[in-house]
C-alpha positions in Angstrom: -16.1 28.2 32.4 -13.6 27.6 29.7 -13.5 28.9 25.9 -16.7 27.9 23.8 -16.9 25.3 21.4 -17.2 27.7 18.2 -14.2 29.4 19.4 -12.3 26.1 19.1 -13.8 24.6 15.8 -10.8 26.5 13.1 -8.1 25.2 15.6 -8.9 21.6 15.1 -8.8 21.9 11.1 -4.9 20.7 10.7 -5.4 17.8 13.5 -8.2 17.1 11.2 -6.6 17.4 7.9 -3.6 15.0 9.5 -6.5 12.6 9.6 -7.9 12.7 6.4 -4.7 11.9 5.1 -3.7 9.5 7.2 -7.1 7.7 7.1 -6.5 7.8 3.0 -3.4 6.2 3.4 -4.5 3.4 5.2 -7.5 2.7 2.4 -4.9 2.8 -0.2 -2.8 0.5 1.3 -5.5 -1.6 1.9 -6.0 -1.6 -2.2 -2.6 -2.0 -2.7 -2.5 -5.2 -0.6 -6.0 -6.8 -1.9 -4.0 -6.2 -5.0 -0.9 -8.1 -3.7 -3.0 -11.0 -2.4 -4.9 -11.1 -6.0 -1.9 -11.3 -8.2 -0.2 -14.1 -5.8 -3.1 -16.0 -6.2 -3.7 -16.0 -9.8 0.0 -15.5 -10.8 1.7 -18.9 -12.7 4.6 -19.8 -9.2 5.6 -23.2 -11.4 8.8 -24.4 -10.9 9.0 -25.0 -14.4 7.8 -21.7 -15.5 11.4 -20.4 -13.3 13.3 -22.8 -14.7 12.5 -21.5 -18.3 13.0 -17.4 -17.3 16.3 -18.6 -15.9 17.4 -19.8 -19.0 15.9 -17.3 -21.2 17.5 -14.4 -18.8 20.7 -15.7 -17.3 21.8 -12.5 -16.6 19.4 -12.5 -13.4 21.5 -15.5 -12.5 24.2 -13.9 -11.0 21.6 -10.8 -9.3 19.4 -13.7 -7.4 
């Protein structure tokens, strides 16, 4: 007949621990790239704008 159900219950705590986690994971990296998208779109990309870091840092110059 098999083992019943409440004998089985405090054996599937780590599976479901491994899924809590996981699952969190996921949300967060979800936030993290809403977060990317966000700052791409209302981040300053003008050529211009490189041109003048360039010149103000040229030690990134030899690192790019």
């Amino acid at each position: 007949r098999g083992i019943p159900e409440v004998n089985v219950i405090p054996f599937l705590r780590p599976y479901y621990m491994g899924r809590a986690i996981f699952g969190a994971m996921i949300v967060f990296s979800g936030a993290i790239q809403a977060y990317n998208i966000f700052k791409t779109v209302t981040t300053d990309t003008r050529h211009s704008l490189r041109m003048e870091l360039q010149a103000a840092l040229p030690e990134l110059e030899t690192i790019a």
